[in-house]
KOLSETI-223082 format. One record per residue (C-alpha): residue number from 1; x, y, z. Coordinates in steps of 0.001 Angstrom, whole numbers, padded with zeros to 6 digits. Layout:
N
{NUM {X Y Z}}
...
***
This chain:
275
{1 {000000 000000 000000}}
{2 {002708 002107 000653}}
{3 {004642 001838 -002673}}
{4 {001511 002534 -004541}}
{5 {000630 005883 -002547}}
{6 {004515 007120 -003211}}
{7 {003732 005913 -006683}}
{8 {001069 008116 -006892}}
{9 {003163 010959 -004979}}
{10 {006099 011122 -007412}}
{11 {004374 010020 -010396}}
{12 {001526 012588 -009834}}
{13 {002676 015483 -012062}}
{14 {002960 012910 -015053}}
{15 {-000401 011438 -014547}}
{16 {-002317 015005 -014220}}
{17 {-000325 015622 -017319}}
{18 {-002128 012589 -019185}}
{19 {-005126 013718 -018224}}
{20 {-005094 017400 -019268}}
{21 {-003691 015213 -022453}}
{22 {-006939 013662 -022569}}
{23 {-008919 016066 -021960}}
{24 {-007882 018228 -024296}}
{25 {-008134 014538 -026992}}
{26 {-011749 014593 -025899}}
{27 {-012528 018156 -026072}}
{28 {-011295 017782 -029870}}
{29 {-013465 014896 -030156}}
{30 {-016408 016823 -028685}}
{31 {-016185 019321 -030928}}
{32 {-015877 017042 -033900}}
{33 {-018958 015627 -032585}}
{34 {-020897 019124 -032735}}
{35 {-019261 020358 -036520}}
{36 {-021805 018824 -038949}}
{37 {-025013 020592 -038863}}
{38 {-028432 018761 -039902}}
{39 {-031909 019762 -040463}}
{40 {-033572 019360 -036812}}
{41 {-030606 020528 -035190}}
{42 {-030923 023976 -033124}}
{43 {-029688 026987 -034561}}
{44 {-029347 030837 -033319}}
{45 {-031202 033088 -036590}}
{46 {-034919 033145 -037944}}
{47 {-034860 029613 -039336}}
{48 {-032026 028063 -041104}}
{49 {-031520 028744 -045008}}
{50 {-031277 025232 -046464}}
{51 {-029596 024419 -049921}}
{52 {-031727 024833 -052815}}
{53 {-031238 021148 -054081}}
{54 {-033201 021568 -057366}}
{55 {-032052 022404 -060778}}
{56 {-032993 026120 -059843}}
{57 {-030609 026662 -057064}}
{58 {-027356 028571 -057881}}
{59 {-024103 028632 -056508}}
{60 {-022348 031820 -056821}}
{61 {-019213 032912 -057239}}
{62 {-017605 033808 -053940}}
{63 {-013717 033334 -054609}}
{64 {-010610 034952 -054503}}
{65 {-009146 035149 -057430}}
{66 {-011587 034472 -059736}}
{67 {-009630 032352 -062317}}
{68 {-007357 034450 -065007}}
{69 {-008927 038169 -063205}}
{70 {-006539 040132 -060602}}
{71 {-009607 040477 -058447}}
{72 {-012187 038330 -056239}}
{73 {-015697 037923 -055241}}
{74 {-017353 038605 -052037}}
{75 {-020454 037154 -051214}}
{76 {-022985 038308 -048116}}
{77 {-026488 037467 -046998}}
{78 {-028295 038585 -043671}}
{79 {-030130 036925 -040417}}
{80 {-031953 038223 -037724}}
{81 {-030776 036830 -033950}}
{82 {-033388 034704 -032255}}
{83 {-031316 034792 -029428}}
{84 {-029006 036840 -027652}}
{85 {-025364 035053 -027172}}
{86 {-022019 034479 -028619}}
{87 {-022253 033583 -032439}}
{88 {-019685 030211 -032367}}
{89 {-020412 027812 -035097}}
{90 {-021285 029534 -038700}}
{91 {-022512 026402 -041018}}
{92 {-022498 027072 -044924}}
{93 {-022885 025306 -048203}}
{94 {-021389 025270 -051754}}
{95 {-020304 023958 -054162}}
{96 {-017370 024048 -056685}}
{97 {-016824 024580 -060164}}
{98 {-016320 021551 -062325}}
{99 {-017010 019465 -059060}}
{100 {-013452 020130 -057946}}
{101 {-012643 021249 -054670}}
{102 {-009109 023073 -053696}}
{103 {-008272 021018 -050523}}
{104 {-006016 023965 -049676}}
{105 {-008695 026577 -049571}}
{106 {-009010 029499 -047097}}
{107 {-011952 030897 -045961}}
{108 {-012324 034359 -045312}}
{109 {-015323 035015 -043285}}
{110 {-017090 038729 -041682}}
{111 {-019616 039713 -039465}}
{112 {-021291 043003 -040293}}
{113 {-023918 044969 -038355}}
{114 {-026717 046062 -041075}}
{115 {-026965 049238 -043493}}
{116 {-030736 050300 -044746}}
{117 {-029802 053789 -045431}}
{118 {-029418 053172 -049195}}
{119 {-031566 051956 -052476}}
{120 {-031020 048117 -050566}}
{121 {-029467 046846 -047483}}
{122 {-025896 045656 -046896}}
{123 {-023159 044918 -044938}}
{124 {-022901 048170 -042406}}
{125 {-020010 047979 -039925}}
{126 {-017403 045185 -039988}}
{127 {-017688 043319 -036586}}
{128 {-015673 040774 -036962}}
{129 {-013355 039004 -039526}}
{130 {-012126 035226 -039422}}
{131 {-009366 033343 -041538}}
{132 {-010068 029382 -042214}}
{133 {-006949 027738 -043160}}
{134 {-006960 024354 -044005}}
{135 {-007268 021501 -041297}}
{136 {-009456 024461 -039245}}
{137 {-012576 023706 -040497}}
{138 {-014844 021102 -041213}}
{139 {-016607 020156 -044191}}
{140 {-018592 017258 -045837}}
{141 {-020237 015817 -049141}}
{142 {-023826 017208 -047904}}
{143 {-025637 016144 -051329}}
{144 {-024477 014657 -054303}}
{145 {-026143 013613 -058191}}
{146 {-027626 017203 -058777}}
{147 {-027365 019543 -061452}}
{148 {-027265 023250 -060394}}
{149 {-025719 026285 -062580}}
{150 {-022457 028493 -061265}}
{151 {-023556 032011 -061515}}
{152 {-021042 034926 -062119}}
{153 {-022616 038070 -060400}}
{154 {-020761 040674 -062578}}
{155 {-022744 039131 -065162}}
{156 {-025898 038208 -064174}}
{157 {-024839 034800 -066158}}
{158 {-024056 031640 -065361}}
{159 {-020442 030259 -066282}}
{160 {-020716 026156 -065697}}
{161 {-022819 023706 -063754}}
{162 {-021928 021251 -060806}}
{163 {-023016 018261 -059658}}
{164 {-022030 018124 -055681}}
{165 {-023252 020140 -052392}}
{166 {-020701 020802 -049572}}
{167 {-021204 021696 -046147}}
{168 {-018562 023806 -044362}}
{169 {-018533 023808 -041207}}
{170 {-016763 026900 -038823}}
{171 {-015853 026773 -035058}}
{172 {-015400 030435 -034163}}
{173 {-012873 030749 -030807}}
{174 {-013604 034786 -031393}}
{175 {-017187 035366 -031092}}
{176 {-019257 038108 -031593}}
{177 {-022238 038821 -029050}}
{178 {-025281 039062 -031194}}
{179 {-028231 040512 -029813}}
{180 {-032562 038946 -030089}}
{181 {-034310 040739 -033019}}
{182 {-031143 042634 -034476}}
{183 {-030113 041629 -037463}}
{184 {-026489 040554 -038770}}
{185 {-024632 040199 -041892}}
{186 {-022562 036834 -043379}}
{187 {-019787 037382 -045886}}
{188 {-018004 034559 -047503}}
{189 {-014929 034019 -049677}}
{190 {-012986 031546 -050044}}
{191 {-008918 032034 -051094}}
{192 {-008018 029670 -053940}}
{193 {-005320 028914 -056629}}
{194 {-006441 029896 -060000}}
{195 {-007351 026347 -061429}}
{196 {-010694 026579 -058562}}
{197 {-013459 028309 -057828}}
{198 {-015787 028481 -054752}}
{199 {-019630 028808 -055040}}
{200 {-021466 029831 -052125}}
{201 {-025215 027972 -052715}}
{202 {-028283 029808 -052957}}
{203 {-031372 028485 -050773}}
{204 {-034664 028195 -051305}}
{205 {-036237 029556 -047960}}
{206 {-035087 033357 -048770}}
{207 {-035234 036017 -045774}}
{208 {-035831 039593 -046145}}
{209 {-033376 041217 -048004}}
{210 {-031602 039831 -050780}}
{211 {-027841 038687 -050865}}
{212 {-025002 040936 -052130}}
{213 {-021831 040574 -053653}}
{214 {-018705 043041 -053922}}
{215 {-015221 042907 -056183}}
{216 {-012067 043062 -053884}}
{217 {-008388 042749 -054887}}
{218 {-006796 041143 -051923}}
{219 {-008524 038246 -050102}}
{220 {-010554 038539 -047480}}
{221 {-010719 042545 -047758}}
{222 {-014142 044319 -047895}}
{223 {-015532 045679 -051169}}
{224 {-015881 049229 -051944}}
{225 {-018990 048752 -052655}}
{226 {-021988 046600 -053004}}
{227 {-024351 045070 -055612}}
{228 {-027462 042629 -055038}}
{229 {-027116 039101 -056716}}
{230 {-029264 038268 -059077}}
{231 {-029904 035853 -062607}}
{232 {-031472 036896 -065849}}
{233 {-033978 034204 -066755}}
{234 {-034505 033106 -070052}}
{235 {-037238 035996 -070503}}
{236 {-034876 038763 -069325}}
{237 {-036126 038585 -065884}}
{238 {-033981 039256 -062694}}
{239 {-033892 036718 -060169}}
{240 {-032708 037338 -056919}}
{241 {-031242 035240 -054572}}
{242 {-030739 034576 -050606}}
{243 {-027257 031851 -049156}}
{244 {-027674 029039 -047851}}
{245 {-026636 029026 -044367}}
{246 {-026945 028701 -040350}}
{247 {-025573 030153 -037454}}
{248 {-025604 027771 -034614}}
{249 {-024230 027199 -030891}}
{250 {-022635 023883 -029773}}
{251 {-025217 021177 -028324}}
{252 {-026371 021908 -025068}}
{253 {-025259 017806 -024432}}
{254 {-021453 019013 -025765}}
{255 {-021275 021796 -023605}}
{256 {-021876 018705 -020533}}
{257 {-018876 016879 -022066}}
{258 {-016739 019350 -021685}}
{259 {-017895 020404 -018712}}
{260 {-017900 016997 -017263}}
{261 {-014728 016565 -018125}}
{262 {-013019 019245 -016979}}
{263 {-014775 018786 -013849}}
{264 {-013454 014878 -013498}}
{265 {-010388 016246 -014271}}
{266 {-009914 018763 -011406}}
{267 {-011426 016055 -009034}}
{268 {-008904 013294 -009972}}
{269 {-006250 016131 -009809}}
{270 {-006832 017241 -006314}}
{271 {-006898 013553 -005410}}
{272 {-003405 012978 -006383}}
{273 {-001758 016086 -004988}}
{274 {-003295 015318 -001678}}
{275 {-001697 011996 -001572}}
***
């Protein structure tokens, strides 16, 4: 009995070392467990914008560069907070041109307070801005077998078609507090090499105001101005457009994991210094 209590003693340090080491293996694994996002789950905005899935849905261009042009695309699309509290997991789809994903994208993401003073709303006051290298974020073949068109917003025109839907998936460590009943603004774009291209997918549950888009000529900064996205149908018509997108928290049963954890953690811990 006594060997095993100076075992404990001297080994100690080493064993609330492992620990913390595991802790921090399932904390990781925890938060793995709360990066996909699926209809049903909760969420923190009106209601969540879902993919449009059908041959009408769009995905437009929201890269930087865009292919041969010294210059990028900027895409944004607004909520209103159901819910006042820290804004922690953002949740988008898309979809890539010719079905082929960079796998050493980065995502460029802002948080904007909202602007009605002009002819249509937009991004007002940058909050907050993000950078998603890879290995920071998650992501996921959401739906696959469709046929949707990429849509240039310069142009009003769409460029190709695609065949897969992607779900990325953000964990922000930087939040912004967002406050019930005001309402926010997304912008995406995602930092390529110039044989890709990133479309951010249009939904088919629109909110309010339309989605814009803005020109910028270094990643990730904000356009000088903005314009509303929209198509020209077949008769000449403009069709506008709303992202697809959520804004969620972590599971309330995550938030116990962790919390469990790091609760069994400082238990064992004071345990093993007593000794």
């Amino acid at each position: 009995m006594k060997r095993v209590k100076r075992d404990l003693k001297f080994g100690g340090t080493m064993r609330i070392r492992n620990l913390l080491l595991a802790s921090a293996v399932g904390a990781g694994l925890a938060a793995v467990a709360w990066a996909d996002w699926n209809p049903g789950d909760p969420y923190k905005m009106h209601f969540p914008q879902l993919p449009d899935e059908s041959t009408d849905g769009r995905d437009v261009l929201a890269s930087y560069p865009y292919q041969q042009f010294q210059f990028g695309k900027v895409v944004a699309d607004d909520w209103k907070c159901s819910e006042t509290g820290p804004v922690t997991d953002i949740h988008i789809w898309g979809s890539w041109y010719n079905d082929s994903p960079d796998p050493d994208a980065v995502f460029h993401l802002a948080i904007f307070t909202d602007d009605r003073t002009g002819n249509f709303s937009q991004p007002g006051d940058l909050l907050k801005a993000y950078v998603f290298g890879p290995g920071t974020y998650g992501v996921r073949l959401y739906k696959d077998q469709i046929e949707e068109g990429f849509l240039d917003p310069n142009v009003h025109e769409l460029i190709g078609i695609d065949t897969k839907i992607w779900q990325y998936n953000f964990l922000i460590s930087d939040p912004i507090i967002q406050e019930k009943d005001s309402i926010y603004w997304l912008a995406v774009q995602a930092e390529v090499s110039t044989d890709y291209a990133f479309g951010w997918k249009t939904t088919f549950l629109p909110y309010e105001d339309r989605a814009v888009y803005g020109d910028n000529s270094l990643p990730g900064n904000i356009p000088p101005q903005w314009a509303q996205v929209f198509w020209f149908d077949p008769a000449g018509n403009p069709v506008y457009y709303d992202m697809a997108f959520v804004i969620t928290t972590p599971e309330p049963q995550t938030y116990g994991l962790i919390a469990g954890l790091g609760l069994g953690i400082f238990g064992l811990a004071r345990r093993f210094l007593r000794k």
